[in-house]
RORO-424593 format. One record per atom (N, C-alpha, C, O): x, y negated, z. Coordinates in steps of 0.05 Angstrom, whole numbers, plus 5000, padded with zeros to 4 digits. Layout:
N
XYZ/...
***
This chain:
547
536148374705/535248564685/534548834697/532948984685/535648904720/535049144735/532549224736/531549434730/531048954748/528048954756/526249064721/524649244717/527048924708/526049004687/525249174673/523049254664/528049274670/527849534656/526149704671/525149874657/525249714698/524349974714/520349884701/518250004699/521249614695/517849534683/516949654655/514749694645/520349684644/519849734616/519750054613/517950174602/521250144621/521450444616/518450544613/517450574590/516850604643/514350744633/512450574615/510550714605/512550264609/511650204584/512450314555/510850354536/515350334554/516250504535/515450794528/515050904506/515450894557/514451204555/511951204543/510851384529/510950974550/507351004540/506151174512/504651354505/508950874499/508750784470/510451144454/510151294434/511651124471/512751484459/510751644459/510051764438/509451674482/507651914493/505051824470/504352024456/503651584464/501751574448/503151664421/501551684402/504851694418/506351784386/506751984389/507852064369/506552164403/508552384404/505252604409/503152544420/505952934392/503453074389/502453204423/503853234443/500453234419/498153234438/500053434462/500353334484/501153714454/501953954465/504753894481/505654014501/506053624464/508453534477/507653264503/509553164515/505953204508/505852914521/506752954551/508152814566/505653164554/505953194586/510053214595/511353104614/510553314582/514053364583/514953054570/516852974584/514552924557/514952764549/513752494579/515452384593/512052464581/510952254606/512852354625/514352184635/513052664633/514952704659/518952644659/521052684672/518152554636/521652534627/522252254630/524452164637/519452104625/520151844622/519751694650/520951494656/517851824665/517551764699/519651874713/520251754733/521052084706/523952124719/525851944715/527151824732/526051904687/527651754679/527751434701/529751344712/525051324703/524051184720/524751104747/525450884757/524251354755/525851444783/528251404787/528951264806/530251524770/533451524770/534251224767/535651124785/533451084748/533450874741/532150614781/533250424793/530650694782/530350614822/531850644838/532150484856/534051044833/535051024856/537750894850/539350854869/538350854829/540450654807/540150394829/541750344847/538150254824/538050044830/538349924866/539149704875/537250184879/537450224900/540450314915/540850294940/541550374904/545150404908/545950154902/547250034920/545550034878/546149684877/545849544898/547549384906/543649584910/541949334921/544349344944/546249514946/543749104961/545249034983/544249045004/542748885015/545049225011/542949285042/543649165066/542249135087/546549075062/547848875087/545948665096/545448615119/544448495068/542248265066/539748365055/538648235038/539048505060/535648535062/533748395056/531848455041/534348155072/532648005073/533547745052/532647525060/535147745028/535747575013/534447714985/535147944982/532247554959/532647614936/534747734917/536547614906/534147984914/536647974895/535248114858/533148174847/537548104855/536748224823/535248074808/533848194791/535147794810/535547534808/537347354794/539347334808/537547224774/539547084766/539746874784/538046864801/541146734785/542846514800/543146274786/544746274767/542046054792/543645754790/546545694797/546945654821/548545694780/551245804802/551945544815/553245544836/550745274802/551845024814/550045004841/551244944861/547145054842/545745054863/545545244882/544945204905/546045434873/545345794887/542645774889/542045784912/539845724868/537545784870/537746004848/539446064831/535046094856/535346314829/533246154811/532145934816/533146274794/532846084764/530946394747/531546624745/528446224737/527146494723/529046614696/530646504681/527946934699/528847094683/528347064648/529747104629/525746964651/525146824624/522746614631/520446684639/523446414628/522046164619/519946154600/520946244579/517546094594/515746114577/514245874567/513645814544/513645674596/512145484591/513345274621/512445224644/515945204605/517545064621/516344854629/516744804653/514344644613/514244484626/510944544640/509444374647/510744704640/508044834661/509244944680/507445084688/510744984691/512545194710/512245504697/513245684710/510945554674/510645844676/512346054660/513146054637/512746214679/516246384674/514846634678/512546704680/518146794677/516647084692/519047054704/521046974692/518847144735/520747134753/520747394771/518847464785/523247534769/524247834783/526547784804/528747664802/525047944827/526647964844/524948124864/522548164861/526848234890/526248424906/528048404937/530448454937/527048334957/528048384984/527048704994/524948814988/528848795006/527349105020/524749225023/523949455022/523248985027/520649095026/519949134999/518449324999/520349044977/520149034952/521049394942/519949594934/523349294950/526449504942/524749834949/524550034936/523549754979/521650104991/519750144977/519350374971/517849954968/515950014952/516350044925/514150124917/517850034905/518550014883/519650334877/519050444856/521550464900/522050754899/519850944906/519751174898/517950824924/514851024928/513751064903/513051284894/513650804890/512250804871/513451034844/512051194832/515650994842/517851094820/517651374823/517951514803/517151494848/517651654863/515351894862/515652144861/512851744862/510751844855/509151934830/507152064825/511151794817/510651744781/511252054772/509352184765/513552164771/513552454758/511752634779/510152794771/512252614806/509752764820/507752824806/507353064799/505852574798/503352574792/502852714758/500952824749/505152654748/505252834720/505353124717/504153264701/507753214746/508053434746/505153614759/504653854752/503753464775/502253634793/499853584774/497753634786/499453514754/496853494726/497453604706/496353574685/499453744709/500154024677/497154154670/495854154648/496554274697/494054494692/491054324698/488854414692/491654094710/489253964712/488053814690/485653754690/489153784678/488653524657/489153684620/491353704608/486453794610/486653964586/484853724567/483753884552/484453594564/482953444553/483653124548/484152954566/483653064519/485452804525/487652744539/487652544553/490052914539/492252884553/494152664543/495752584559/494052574518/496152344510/494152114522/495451954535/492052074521/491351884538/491051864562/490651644572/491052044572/491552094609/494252024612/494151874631/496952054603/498552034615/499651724602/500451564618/499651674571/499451344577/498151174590/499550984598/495251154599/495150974615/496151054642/496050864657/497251294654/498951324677/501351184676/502551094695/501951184651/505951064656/505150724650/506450534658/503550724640/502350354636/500750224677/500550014690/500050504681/499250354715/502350364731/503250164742/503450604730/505850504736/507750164741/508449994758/507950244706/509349984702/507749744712/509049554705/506049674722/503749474721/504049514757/503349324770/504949724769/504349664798/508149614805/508649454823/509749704796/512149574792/512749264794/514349134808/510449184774/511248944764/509948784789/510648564796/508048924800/507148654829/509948704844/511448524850/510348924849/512348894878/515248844864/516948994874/516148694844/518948644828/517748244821/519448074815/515348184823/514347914814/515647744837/515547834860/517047484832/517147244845/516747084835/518246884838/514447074817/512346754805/509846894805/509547134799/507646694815/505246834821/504046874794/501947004795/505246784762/503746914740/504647164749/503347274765/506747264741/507347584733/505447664754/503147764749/506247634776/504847764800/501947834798/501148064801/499747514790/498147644780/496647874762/494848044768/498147814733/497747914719/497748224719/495948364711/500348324732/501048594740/498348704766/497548934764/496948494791/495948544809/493348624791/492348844794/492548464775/490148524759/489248684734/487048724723/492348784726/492348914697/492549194712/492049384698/493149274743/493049614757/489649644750/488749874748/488049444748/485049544744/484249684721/482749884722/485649554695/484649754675/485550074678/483550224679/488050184679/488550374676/486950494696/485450664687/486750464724/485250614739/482550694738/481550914746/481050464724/478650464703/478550674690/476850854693/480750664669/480150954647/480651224656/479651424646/482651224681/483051444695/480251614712/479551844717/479251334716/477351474743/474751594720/473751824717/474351314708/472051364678/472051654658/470151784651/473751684654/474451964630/475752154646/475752374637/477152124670/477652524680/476752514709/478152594727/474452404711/474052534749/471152584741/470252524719/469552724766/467752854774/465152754759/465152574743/462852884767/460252774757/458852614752/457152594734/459952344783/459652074788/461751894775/461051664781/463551884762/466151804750/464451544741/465151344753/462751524727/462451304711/461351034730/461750794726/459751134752/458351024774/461850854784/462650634778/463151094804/464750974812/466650854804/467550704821/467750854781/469250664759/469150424758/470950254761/465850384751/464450074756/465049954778/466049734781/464350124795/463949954831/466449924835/466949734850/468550064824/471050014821/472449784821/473949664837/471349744797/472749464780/471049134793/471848904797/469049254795/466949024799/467548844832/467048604837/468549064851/469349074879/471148884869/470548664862/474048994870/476548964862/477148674838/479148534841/475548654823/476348404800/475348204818/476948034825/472748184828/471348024843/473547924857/475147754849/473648034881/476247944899/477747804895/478247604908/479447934867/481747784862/481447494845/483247324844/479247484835/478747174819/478747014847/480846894851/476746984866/477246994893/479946844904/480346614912/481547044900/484047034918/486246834895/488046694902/485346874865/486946744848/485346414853/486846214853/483846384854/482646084859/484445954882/485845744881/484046124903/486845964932/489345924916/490345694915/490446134901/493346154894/494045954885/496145834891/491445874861/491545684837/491445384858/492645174850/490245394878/490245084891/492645054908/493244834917/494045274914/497245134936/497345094909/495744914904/498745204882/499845134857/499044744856/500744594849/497244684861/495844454847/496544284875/496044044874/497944424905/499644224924/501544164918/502343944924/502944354903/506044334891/506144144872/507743964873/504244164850/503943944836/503343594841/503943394829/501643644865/501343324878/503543214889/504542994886/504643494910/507043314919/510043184910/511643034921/509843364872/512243344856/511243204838/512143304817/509442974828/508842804817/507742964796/508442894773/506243134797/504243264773/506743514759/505643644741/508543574761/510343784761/509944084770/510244124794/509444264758/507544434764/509944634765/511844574751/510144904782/512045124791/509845244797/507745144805/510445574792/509545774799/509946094815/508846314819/512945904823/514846144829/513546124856/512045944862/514246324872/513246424906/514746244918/513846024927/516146284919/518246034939/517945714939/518445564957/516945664916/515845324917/514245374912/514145374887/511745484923/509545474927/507845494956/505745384963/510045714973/510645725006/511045465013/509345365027/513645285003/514245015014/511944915004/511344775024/510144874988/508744714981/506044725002/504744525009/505445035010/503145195014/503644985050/502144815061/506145095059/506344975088/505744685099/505644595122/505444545068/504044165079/500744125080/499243935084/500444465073/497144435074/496144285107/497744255126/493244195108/492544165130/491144435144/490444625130/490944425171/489944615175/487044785163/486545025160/486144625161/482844545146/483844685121/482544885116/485944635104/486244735078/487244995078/486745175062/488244995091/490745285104/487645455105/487845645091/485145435118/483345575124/481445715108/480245925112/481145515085/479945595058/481645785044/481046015039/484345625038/486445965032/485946165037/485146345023/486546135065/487246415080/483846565072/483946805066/481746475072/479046625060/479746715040/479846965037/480646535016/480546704985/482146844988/481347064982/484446844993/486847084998/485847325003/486347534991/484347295023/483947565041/481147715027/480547955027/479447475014/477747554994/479347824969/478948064970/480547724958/481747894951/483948134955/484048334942/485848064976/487648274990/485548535002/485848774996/483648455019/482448505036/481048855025/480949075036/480048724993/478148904981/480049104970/479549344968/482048994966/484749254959/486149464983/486849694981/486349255008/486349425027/485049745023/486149925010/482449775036/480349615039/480049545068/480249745082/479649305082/477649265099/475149265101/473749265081/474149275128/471349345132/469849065132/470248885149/468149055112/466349165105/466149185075/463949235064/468249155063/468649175032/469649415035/471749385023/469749625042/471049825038/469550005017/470950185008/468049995012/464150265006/465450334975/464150494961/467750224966/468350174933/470150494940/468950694931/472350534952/474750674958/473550974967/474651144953/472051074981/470851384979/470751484955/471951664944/468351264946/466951434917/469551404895/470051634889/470851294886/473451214877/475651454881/476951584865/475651454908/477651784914/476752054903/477952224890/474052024914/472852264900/472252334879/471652574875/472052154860/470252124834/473052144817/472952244795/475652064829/478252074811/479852294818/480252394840/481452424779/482552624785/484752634806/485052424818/486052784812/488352824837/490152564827/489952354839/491852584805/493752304806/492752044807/494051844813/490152054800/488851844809/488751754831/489851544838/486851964852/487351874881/490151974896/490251954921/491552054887/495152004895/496051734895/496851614915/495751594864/496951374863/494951074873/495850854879/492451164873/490450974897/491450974926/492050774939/491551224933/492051284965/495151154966/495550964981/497251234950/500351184953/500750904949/501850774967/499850764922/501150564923/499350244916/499850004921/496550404900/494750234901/493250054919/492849814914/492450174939/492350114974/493749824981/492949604987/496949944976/499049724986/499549424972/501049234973/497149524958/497849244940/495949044959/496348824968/494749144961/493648934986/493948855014/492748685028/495448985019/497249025057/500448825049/501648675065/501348875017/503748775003/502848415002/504348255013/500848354992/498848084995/498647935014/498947695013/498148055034/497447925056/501047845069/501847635079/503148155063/505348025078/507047835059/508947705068/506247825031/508747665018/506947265011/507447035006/504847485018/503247085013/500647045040/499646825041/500247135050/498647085073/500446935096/500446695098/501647075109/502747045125/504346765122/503846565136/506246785103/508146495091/506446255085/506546015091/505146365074/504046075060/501445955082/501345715089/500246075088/497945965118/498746025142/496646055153/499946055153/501246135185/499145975203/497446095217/499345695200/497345615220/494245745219/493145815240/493145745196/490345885199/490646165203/488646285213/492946315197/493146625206/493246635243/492246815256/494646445253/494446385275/491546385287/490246525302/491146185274/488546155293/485346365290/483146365302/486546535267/484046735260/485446985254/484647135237/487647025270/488347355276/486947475285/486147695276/486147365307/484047525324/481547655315/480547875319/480847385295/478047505281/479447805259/477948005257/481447815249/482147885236/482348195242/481348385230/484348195266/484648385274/481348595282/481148825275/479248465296/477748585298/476448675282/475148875290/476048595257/475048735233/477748975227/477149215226/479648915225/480849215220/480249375244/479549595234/480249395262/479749515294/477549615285/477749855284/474949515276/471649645267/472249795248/471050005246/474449715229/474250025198/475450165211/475450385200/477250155237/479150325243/477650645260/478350885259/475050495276/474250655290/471150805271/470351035270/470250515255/468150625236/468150855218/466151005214/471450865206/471151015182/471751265206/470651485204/473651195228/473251475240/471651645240/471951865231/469751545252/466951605262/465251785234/464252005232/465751565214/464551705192/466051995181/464752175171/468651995183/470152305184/468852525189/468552735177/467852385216/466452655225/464852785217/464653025225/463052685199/459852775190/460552905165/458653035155/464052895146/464153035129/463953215116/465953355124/462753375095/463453665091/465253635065/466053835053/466053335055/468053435032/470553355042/471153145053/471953565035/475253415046/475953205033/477353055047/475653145014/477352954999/476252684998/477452494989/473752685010/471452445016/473352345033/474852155029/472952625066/474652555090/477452455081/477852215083/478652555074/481652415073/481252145057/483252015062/479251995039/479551805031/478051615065/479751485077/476751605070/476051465089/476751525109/475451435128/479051705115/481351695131/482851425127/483051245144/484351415096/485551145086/484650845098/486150665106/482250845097/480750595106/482250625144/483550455156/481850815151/482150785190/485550735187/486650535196/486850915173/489850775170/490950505160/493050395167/489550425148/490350215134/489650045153/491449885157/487250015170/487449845188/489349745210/489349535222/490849965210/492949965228/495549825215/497349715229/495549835193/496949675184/497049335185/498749185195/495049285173/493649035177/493648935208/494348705215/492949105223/493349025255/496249015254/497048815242/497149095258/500549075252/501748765244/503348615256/500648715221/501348405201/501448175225/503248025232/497948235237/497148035247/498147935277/497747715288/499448155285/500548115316/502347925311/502447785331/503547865297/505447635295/508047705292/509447625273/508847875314/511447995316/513048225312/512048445312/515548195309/517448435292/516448655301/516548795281/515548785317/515549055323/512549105302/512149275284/510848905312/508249035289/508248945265/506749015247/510248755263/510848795227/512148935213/511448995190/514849045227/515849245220/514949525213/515449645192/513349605238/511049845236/509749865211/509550065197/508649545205/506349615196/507449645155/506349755135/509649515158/510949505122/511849885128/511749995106/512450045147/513950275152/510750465145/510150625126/509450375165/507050525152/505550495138/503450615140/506350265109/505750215079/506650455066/504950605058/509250515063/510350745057/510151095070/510651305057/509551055093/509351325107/505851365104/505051595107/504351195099/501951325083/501051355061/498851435053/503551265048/502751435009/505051605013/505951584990/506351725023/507152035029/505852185034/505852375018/503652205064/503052315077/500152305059/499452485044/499052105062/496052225048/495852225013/493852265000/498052165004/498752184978/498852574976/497352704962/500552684992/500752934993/498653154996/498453394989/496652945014/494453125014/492053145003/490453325009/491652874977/491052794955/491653154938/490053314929/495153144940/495553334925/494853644930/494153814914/495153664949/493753874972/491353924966/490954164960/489553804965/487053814957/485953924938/484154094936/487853734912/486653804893/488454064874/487954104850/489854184886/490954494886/488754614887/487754714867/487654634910/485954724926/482954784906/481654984903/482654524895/480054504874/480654654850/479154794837/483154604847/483654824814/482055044808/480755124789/482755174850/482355384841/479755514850/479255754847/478255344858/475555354875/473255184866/470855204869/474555024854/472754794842/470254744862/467854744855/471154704884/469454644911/472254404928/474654414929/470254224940/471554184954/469954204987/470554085007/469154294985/465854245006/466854505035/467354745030/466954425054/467954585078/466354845079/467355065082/463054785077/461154885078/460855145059/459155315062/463655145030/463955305017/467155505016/467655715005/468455345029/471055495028/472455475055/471555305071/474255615062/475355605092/477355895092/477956085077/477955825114/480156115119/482256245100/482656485095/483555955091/484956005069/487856045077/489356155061/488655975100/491556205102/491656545096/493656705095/488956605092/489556945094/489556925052/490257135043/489156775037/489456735012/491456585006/492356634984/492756395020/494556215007/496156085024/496055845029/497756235033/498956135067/501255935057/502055785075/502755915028/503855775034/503155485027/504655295031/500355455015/498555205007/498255115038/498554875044/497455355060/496155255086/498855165094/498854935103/500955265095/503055155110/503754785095/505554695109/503354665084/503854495063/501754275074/502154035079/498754475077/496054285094/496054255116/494554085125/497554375131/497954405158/500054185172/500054075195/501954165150/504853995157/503553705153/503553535171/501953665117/501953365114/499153225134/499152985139/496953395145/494953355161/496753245186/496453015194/498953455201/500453345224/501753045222/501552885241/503152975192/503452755191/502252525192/503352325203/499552525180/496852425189/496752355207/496952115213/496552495219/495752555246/497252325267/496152185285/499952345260/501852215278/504052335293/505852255307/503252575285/505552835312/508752665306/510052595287/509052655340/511952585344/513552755320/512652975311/516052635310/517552725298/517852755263/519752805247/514452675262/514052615231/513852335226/513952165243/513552295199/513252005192/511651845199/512151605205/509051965198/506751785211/506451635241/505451425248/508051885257/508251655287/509251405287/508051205295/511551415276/513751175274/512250905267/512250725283/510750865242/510050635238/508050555254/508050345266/505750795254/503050825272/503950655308/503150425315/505050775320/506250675337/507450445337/505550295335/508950335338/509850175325/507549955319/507349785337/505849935298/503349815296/502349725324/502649485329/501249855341/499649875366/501949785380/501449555389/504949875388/505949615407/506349415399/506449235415/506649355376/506749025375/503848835383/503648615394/501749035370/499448885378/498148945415/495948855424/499949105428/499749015458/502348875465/502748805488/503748845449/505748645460/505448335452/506848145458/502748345433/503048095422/499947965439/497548025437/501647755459/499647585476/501247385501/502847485516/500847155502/501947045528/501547215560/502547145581/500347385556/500147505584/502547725584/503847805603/502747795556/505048085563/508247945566/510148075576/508447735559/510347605554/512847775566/514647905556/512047695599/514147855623/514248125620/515348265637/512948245593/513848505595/514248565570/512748705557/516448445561/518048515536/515748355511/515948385487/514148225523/511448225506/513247895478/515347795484/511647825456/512147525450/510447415448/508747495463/509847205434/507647025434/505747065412/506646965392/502647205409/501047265390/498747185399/498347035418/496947285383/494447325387/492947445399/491047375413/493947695393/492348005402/493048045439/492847885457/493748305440/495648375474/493748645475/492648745455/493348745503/492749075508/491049095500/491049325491/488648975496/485548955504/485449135469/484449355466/486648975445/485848975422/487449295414/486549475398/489749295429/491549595421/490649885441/491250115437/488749755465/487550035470/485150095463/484250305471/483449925447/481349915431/482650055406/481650275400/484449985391/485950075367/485950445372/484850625361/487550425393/489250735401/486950855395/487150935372/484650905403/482351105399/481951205375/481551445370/482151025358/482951135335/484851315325/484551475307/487151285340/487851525332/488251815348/489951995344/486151795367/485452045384/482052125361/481252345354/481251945357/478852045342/480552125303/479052215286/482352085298/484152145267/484352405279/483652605266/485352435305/486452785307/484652895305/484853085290/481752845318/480053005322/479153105293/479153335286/478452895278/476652975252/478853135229/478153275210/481853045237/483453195223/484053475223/483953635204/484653525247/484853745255/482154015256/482154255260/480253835252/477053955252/478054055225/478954275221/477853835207/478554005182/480854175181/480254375169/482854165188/484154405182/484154655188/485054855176/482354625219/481354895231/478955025212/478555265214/477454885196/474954955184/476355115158/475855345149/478554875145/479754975113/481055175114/480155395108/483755135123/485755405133/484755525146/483355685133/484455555173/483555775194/481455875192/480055845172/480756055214/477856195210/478456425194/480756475185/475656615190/475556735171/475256705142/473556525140/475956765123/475556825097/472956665077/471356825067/472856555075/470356385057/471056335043/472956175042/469356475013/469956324992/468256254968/467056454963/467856094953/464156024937/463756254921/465456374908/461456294924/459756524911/460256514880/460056724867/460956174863/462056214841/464256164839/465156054819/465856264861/468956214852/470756374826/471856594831/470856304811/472956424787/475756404791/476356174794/477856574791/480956574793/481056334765/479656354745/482756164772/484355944748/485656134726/487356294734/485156114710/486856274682/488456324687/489456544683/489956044703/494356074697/494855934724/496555754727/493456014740/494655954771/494056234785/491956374785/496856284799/495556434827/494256374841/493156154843/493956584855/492056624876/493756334904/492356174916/496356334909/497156204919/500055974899/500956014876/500855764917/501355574902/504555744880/505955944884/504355564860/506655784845/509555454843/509055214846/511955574839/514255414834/513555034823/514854834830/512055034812/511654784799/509854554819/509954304818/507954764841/506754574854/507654524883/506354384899/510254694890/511954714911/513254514903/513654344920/514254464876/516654244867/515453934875/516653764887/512553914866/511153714877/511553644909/512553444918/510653874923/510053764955/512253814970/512153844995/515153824953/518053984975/517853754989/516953745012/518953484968/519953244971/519153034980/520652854986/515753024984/514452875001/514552985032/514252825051/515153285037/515053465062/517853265072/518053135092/519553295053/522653295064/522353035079/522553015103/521652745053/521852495066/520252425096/520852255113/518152595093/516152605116/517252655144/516052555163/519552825149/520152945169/523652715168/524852655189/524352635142/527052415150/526052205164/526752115186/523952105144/523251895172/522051845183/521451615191/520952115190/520552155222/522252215253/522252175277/523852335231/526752405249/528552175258/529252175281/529551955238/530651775221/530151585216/531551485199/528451445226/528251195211/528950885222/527550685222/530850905228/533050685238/533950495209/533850255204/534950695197/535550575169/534350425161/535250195160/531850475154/529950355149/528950065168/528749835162/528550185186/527549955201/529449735202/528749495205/531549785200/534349625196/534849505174/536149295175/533949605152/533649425122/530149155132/529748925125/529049285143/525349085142/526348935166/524548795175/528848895182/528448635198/528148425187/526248265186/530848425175/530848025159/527947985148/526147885162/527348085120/524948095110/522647895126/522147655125/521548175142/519948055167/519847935192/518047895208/522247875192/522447605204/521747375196/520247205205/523547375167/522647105150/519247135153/518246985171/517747285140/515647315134/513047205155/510947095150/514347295183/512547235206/513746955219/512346805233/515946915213/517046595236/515146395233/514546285254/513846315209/511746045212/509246175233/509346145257/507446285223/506246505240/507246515269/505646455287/509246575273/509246555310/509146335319/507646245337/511546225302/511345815316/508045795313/507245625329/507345825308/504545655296/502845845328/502145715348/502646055328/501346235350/502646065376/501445925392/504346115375/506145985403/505745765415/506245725439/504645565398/504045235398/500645335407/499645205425/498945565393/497245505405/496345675428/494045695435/498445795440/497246005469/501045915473/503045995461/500645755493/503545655506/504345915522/502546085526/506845955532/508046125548/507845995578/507845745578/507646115601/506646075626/509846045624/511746145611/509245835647/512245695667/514545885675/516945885668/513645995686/515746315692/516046435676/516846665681/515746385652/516146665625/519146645622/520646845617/520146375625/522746395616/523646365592/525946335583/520446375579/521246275540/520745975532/518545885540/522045845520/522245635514/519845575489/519545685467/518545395498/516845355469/517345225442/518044985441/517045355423/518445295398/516145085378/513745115375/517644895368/516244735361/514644765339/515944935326/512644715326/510244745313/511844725272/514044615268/510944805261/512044785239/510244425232/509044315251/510344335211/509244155202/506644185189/506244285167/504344065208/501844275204/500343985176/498043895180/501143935163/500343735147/498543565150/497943425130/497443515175/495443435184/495243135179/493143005178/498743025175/498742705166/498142725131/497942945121/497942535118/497242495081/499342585076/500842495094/500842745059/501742885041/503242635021/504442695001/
***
């Protein structure tokens, strides 16, 4: 019931906030996304961090020890709704929670127009991105993966920029596409489970993995396409990416907060809770391809950074070069770049979630975002620049903040992952140096274009648009309410950067489970040389005999 309630609350809040008068909604949504929150870190003191890597919050079969759905619907279809959460779940579920009164608090002064409807469908995307990372039956899962589209729809459609209606569309059209896509694979392991249980149909994740692993390789390969058909475009990878700029820019600040923070992850979340498990052998054998398409958005969108004059363009197609690093991460096979890469799921909706918020401070009061029009804003707003200065470093990667840790992390696994590195701490993958010092440039070209901007925005002299107007009811620099926003993303930013053992110590089990078919399967096909000293591990059951 734990899982639940955190689904229900900002659905509840919704249903208040649409009842409740126009002047009150905003205090009312931020009461109920706190509430939200507390209610996470509730659940997060529960949870059992000894086992990580075990479902919990889960009812139990007590004669079997399986868990058993939460509610049953269409028993003899398999279709339930089934809740539960391992660590990776457990981290993303508090980002999310976490972000929720943020995004209320930092749209007091932004959002004068239609405000009971701005902030219900905010506590309705909430609850709806909850409900993917709390789902263990692929209905809820879906439904929640595909119901984050409407609200972001009305968000981007009715309060962002000039183009809003353009990018809304390309929005949905990108994004739904994909996922019918990726629901067609889902729907055919479903229809293995059923052949091999005499027409008995389950929908839960876990008999659907056992079911997914008797695929043949051949079948495993078609999967793994629709999957990534759809994961891919949520990412975004390159070359579906072209949806996610205009999208950032075209949407108000909590918009692209909760795109950049947690929307993103729903597709990096895809690939590790059903990519990986359920096709191992075809992820095996087309990491490589895989990886080099993230490696091209990684260095592409760089590249495109550079030519920016809007910040908020730049920081969205920043997202695209990060996120690749993630995805490179998945695909190396092994703990170090999986770990990274779930660490820097979370450490980049902090970090560019913050500067989402950063930004659009920034616009309140300038209603520019364009370099070409504003600049040299520490001598106006030094403690906004100190705030742009810190979450850009995180970006960035600077030792000591959050961003190194996973970033890093990412890139050694994928030079450690190859039969050649073996003898040097290396295991058995796909990738190895060739693909992680091709990667690294990327993030020598992130500093460059980052840091460009901050020398252009903050630094320098004094620039400011010829129609700039002071905001009614903002200072000149940031006031109590938008400090309250960026303390707490600063704080976590620098814990785990400082810190993050804990963490990485809750995502072993997890990703271990997650990657073990995946390596056996790598391992069987790039053997370990005679002298390695590693024993070769036997092949999972590649279904290749009749079923």
């Amino acid at each position: 019931m734990t899982l639940l309630v955190l689904i229900l609350i900002p659905l509840a809040g919704a249903l208040v906030v649409g009842l409740s008068p126009e002047r009150q909604a905003k205090w009312i949504a931020l009461a109920w996304t706190s509430l939200a929150l507390g209610a996470a870190i509730f659940a997060a003191f529960m949870f059992d961090w000894a086992n990580p890597g075990v479902i919990q919050f889960s009812p139990k079969n007590h004669a079997s020890g399986d868990l058993t759905p939460l509610l049953p619907l269409v028993p003899s279809l398999g279709i339930s709704i089934s809740l539960g959460a391992d660590s990776v779940s457990m981290f993303l579920i508090l980002l999310t929670t976490l972000l929720g009164p943020l995004c209320v608090l930092g749209s007091f002064t932004a959002i004068t127009e239609r405000v009971k409807t701005f902030y219900v469908w905010l506590l309705i995307l909430q609850a709806a991105m909850t409900g993917v990372f709390a789902a263990r039956d692929l209905i809820l899962f879906y439904v929640c993966f595909e119901f984050t589209l409407a609200p972001m729809f009305v968000l981007i459609s009715l309060y962002g920029s000039t183009n809003r209606r353009y990018a809304a569309i390309k929005f949905f059209l990108y994004t739904f596409t994909g996922s019918m896509i990726a629901l067609a694979g889902l729907v055919y392991v479903a229809w293995v489970y059923s052949t091999i249980h005499n027409g008995a149909w389950s929908f839960d994740i876990a008999d659907m993995q056992h079911a997914a692993l008797t695929m043949s390789r051949t079948e495993q390969t078609w999967v793994l396409f629709a999957l990534l058909a759809g994961f891919a475009v949520k990412v975004p990878l390159f070359p579906v990416h072209t949806w996610l700029p205009l999208a950032h820019t075209e949407a108000p600040t909590a918009g692209s907060v909760l795109l950049a923070g947690v929307l993103l992850k729903l597709g990096t979340y895809g690939i590790f809770r059903f990519v990986l498990p359920f096709v191992p052998l075809a992820v095996a054998e087309y990491a490589s391809l895989i990886a080099i398409i993230s490696i091209i958005g990684i260095l592409y969108a760089g590249f495109i950074c550079w030519v920016q004059t809007d910040v908020k363009k730049l920081v969205a197609y920043s997202s695209v070069s990060h996120l690749g690093f993630c995805v490179l991460g998945l695909v190396a096979l092994n703990m170090v770049g999986g770990a990274g890469s779930v660490m820097y799921m979370i450490n980049h909706g902090l970090s560019t979630g913050a500067l989402f918020f950063c930004i659009g401070m920034m616009y309140e009061r300038y209603h520019t975002r364009s370099m070409n029009e504003v600049g040299g804003l520490a001598r106006r707003m030094p403690v906004w620049s100190f705030f742009m200065v810190f979450f850009t470093m995180a970006s960035v990667g600077l030792p000591g903040l959050n961003g190194f840790v996973g970033e890093f992390m990412a890139l050694l696994g994928t030079f450690q992952s190859g039969a050649r590195t073996i003898g040097a701490g290396g295991t058995h993958g796909p990738l190895g140096p060739w693909f992680a010092a091709v990667a690294a440039t990327g993030m020598i070209v992130a500093a460059m274009y980052l840091l460009y901007m901050v020398g252009r925005v903050v630094f320098g002299p004094l620039k400011e648009p010829d129609h700039h107007h002071a905001h009614e009811t903002l200072p000149a620099d940031l006031n109590a309410r938008e400090i309250t926003v960026l303390a707490p993303l600063a704080v976590l930013c620098v814990v785990l950067g400082v810190y993050p053992s804990p963490m990485l110590r809750a995502l072993e089990a997890p990703v271990a489970t997650t990657i073990a078919a995946a390596r056996e399967a790598s391992s069987r096909m790039a053997p370990v040389p005679m002298d390695s000293g590693h024993a070769e591990v036997a092949l999972i059951h590649d279904g290749e005999a009749s079923r």
